[in-house]
FIKOLZA-1660 file (N, C-alpha, C; in steps of 0.1 Angstrom, whole numbers, plus 5000, padded with zeros to 4 digits):
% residues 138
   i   px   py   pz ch aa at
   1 4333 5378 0831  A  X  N
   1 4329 5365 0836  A  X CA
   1 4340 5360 0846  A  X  C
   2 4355 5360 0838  A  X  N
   2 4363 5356 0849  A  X CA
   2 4360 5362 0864  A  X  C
   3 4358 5379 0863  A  X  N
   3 4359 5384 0875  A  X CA
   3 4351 5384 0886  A  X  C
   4 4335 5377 0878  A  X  N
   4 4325 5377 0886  A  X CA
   4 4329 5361 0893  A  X  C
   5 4337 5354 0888  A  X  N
   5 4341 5338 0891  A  X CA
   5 4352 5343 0905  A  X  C
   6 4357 5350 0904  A  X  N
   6 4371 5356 0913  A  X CA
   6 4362 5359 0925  A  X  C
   7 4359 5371 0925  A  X  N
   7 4349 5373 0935  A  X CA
   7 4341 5365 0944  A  X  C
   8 4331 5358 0935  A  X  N
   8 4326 5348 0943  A  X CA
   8 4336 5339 0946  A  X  C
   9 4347 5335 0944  A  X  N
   9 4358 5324 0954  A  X CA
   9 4359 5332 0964  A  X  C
  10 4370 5344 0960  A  X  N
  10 4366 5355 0975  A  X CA
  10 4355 5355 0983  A  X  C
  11 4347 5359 0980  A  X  N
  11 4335 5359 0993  A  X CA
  11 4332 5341 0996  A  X  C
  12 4332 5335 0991  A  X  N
  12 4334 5322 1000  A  X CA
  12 4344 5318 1011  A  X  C
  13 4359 5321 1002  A  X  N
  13 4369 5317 1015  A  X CA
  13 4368 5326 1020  A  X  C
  14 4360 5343 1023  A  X  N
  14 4359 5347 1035  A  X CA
  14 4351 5344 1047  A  X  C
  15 4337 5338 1040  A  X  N
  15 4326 5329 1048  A  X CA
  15 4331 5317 1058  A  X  C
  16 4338 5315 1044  A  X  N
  16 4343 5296 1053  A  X CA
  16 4357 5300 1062  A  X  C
  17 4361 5311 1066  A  X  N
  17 4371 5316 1071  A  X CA
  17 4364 5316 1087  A  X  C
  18 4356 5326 1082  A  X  N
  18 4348 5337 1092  A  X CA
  18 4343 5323 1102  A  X  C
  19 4334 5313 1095  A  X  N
  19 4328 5302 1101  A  X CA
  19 4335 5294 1109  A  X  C
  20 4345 5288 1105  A  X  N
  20 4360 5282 1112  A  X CA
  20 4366 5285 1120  A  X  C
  21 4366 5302 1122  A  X  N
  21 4370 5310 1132  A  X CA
  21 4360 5316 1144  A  X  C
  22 4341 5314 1138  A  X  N
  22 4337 5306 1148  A  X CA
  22 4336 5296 1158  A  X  C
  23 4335 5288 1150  A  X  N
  23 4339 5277 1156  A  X CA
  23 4349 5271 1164  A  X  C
  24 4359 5278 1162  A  X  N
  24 4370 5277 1167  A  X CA
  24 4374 5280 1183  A  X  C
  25 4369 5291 1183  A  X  N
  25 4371 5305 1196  A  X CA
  25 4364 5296 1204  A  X  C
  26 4353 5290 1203  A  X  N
  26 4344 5287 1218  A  X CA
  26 4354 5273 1225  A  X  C
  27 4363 5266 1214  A  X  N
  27 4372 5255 1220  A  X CA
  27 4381 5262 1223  A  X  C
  28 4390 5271 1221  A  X  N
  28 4401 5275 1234  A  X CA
  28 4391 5280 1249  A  X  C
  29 4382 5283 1250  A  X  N
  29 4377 5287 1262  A  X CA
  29 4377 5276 1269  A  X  C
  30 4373 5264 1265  A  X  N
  30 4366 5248 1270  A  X CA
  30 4376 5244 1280  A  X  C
  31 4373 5247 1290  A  X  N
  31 4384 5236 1302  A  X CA
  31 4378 5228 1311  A  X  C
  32 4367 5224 1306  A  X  N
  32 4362 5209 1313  A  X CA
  32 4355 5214 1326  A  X  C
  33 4355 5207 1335  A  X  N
  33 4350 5207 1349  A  X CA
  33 4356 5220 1357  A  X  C
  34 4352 5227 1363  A  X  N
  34 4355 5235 1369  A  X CA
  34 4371 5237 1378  A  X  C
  35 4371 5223 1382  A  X  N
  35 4379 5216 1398  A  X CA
  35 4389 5207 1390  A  X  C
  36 4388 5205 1377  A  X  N
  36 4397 5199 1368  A  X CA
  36 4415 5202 1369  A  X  C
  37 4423 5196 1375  A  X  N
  37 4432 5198 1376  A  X CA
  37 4443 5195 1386  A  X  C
  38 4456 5201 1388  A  X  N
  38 4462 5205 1399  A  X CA
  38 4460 5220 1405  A  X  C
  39 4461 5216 1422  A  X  N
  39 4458 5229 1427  A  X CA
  39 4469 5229 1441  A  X  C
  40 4473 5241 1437  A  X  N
  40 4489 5244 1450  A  X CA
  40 4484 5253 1458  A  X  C
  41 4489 5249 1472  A  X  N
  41 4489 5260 1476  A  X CA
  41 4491 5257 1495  A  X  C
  42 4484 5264 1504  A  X  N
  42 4488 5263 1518  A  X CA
  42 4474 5261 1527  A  X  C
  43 4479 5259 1540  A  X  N
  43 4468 5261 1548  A  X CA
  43 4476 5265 1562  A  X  C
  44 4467 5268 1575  A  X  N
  44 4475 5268 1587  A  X CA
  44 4467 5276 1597  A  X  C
  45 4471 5282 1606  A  X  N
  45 4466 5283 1619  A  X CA
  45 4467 5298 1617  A  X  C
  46 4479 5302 1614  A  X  N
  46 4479 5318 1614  A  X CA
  46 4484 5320 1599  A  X  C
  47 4485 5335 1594  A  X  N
  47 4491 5337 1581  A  X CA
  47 4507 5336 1582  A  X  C
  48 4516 5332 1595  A  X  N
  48 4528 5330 1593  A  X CA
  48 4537 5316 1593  A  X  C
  49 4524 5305 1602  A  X  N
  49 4526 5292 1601  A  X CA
  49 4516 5282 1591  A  X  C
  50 4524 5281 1579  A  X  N
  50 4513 5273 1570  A  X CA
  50 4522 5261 1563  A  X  C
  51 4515 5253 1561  A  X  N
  51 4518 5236 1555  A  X CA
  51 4516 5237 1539  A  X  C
  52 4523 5238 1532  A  X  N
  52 4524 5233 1518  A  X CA
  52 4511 5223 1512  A  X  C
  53 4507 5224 1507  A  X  N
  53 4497 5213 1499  A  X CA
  53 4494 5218 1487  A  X  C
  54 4490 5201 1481  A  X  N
  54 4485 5200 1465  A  X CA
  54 4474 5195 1462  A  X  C
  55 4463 5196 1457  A  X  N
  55 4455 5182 1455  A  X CA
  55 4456 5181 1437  A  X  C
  56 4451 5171 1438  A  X  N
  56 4451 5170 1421  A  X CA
  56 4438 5165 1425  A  X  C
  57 4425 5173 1416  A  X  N
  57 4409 5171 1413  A  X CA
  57 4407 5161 1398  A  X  C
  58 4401 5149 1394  A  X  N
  58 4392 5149 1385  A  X CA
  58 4383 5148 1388  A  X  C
  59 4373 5143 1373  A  X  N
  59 4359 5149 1370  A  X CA
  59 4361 5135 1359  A  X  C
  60 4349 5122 1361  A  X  N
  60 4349 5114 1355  A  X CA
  60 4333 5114 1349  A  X  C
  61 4326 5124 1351  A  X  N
  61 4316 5125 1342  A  X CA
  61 4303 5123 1353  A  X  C
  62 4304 5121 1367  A  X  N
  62 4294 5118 1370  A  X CA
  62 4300 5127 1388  A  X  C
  63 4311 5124 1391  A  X  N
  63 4315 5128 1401  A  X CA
  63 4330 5130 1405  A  X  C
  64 4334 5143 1413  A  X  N
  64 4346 5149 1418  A  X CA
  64 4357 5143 1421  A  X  C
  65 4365 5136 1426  A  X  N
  65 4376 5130 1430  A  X CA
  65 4392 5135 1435  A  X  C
  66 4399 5136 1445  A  X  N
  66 4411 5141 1445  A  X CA
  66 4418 5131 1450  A  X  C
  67 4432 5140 1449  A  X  N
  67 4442 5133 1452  A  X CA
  67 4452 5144 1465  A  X  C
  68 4451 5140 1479  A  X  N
  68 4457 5154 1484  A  X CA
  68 4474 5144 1486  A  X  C
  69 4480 5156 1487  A  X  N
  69 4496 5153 1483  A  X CA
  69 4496 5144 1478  A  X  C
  70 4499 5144 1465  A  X  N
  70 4498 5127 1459  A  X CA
  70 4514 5122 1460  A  X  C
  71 4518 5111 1463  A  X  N
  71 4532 5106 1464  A  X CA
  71 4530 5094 1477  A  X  C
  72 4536 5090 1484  A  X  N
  72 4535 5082 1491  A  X CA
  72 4528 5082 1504  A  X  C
  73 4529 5097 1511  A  X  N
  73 4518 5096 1522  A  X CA
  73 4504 5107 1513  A  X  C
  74 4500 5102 1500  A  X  N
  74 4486 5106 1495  A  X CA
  74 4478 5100 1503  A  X  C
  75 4469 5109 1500  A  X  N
  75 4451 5109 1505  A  X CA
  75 4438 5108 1496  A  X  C
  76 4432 5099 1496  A  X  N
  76 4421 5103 1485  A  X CA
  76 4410 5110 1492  A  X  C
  77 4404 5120 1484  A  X  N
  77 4399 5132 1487  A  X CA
  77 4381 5129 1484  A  X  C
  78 4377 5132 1489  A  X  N
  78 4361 5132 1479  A  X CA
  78 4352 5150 1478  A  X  C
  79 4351 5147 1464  A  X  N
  79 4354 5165 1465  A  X CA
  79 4339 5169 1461  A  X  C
  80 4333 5182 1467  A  X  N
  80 4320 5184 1463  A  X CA
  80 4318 5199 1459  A  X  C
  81 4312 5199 1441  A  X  N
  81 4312 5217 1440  A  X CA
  81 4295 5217 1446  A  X  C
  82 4293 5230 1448  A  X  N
  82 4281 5236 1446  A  X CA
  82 4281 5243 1436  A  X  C
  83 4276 5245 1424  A  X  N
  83 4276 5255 1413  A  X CA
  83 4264 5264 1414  A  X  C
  84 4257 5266 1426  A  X  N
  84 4246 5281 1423  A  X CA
  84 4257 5287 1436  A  X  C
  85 4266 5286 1444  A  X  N
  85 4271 5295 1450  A  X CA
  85 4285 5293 1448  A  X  C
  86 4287 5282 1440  A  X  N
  86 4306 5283 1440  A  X CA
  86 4311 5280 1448  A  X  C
  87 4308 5272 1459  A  X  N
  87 4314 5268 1469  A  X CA
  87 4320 5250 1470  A  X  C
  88 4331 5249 1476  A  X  N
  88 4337 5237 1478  A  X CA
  88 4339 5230 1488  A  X  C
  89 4338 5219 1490  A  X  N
  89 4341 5211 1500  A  X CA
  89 4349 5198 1496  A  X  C
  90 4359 5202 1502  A  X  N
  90 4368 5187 1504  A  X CA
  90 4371 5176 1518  A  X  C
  91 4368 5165 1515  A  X  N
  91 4369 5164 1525  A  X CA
  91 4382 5147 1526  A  X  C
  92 4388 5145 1533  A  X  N
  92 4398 5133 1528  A  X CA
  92 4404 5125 1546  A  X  C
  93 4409 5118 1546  A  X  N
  93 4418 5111 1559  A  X CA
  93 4433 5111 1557  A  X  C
  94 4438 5117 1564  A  X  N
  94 4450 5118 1565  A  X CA
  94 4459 5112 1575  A  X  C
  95 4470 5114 1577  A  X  N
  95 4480 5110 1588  A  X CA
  95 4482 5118 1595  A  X  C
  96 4486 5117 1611  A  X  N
  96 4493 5129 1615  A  X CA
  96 4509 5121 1617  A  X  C
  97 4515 5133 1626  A  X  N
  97 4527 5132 1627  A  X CA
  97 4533 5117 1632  A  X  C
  98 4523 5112 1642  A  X  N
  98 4523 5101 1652  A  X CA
  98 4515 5086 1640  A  X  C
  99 4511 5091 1627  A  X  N
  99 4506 5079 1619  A  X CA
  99 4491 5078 1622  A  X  C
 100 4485 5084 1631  A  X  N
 100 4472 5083 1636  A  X CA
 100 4461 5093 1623  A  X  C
 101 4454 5081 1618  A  X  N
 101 4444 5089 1612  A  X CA
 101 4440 5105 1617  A  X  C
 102 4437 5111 1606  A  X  N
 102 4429 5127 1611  A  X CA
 102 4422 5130 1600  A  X  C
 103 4409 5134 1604  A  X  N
 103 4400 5141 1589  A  X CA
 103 4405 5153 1592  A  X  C
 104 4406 5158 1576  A  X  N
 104 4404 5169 1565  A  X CA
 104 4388 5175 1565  A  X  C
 105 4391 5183 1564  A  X  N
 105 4377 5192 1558  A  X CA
 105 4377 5206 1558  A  X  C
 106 4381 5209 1541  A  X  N
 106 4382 5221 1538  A  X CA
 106 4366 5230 1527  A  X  C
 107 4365 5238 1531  A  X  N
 107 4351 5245 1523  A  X CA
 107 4359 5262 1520  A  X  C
 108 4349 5262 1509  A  X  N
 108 4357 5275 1502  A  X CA
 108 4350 5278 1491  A  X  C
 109 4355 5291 1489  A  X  N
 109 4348 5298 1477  A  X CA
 109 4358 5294 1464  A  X  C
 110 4349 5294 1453  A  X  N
 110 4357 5293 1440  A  X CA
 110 4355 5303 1436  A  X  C
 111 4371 5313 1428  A  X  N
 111 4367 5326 1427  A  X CA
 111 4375 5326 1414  A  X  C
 112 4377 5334 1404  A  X  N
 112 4380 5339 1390  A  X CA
 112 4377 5326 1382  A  X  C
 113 4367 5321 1384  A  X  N
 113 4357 5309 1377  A  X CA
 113 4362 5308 1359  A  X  C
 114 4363 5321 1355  A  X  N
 114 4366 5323 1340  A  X CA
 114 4384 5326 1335  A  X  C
 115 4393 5322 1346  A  X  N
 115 4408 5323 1346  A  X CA
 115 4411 5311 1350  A  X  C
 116 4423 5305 1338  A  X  N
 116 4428 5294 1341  A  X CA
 116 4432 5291 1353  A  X  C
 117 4438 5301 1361  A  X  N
 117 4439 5299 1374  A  X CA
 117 4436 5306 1383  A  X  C
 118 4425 5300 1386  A  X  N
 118 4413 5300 1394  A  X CA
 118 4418 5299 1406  A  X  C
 119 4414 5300 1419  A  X  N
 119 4416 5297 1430  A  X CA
 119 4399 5294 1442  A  X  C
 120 4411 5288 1452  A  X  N
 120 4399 5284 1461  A  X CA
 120 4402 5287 1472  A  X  C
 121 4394 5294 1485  A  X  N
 121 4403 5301 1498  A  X CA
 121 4390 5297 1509  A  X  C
 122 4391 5296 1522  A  X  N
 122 4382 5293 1530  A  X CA
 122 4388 5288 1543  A  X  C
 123 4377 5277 1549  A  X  N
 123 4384 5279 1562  A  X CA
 123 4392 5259 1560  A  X  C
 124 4397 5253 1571  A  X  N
 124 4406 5244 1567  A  X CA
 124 4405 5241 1581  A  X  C
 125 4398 5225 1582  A  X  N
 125 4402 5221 1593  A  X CA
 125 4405 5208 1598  A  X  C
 126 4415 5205 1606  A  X  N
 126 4425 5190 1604  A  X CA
 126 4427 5186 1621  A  X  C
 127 4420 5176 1622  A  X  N
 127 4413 5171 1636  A  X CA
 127 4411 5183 1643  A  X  C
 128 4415 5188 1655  A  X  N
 128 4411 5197 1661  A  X CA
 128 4419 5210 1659  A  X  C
 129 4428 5216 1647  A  X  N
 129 4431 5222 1642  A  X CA
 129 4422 5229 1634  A  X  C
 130 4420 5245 1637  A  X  N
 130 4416 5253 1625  A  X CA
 130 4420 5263 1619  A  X  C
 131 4418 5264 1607  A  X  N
 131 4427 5278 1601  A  X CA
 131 4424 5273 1586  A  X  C
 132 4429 5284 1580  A  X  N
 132 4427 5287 1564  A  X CA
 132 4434 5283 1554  A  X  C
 133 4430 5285 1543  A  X  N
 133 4434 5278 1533  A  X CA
 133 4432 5284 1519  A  X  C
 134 4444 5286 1511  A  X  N
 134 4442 5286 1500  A  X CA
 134 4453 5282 1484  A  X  C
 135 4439 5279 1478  A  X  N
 135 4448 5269 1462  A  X CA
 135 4446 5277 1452  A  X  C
 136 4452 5278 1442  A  X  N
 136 4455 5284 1430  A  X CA
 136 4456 5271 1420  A  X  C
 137 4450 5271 1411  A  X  N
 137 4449 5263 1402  A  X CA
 137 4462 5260 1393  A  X  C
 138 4470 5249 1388  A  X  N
 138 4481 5253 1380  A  X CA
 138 4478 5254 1364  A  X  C
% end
C-alpha cells in the first residue's frame, strides 16, 4: 500500500513538473512587439563616413513610437512595421547643423526576427542626403 501511495506522489510531481515546465518555456521566448526597444547603430553616405544613432521604439498597444537620439537635440519618430514583409519605416524631423529643420526617412528590412538582437538595414535619407543605415537591437 505504502508503495503504491509513493509512486503515485512520484508520477504526479513528475506531471506537475513536466506542466510548469510547459508553461514556462513559451514566457522566456515573449519579447513583446517586434520594434520594442533600444536600437544602435549608424547611417551615412558611404561605408567610411557614418553618424552614430539610437532610437528608442515603443509599442503602446495600438501603435509604434520612437525616440531618435534621445537627450536634448531628440526627435520624436513615428514608426511603421509591415509584418507580411518585415519591412520598416521611420520617419521623424530633425535639426541640421545650421538649426534648420530636416526630415528623416529611413525604410528597411527587419532581419533575425527570432534573436534578441535583431537588426534593421536599408536605405536612410536626411533632406537631400542619401545613404544607408543600420541598427542592431540592444
Amino acid at each position: 500500500m505504502r508503495s503504491k501511495v509513493f509512486h503515485l506522489a512520484c508520477t504526479m510531481a513528475c506531471i506537475l513538473g513536466c506542466l510548469l515546465v510547459c508553461l514556462a518555456v513559451p514566457g522566456f521566448s515573449q519579447q513583446g512587439y517586434p520594434l520594442t526597444g533600444t536600437w544602435n547603430g549608424d547611417w551615412g553616405l558611404t561605408p567610411t563616413q557614418r553618424t552614430q544613432i539610437t532610437i528608442v521604439m515603443t509599442w503602446d498597444g495600438k501603435e509604434a513610437k520612437g525616440t531618435l537620439n534621445p537627450g536634448p537635440d531628440s526627435a520624436s519618430a513615428t514608426v511603421f512595421l509591415d509584418v507580411i514583409n518585415w519591412m520598416v519605416r521611420i520617419e521623424a524631423d530633425v535639426k541640421d547643423q545650421s538649426g534648420k529643420p530636416v526630415h528623416v526617412l529611413a525604410e528597411g528590412k527587419l532581419e533575425d526576427i527570432g534573436a534578441y538582437h535583431r537588426t534593421i538595414s536599408g536605405s536612410w535619407k536626411q533632406g537631400t542626403a542619401n545613404g544607408t543605415f543600420k541598427l542592431t537591437r540592444d
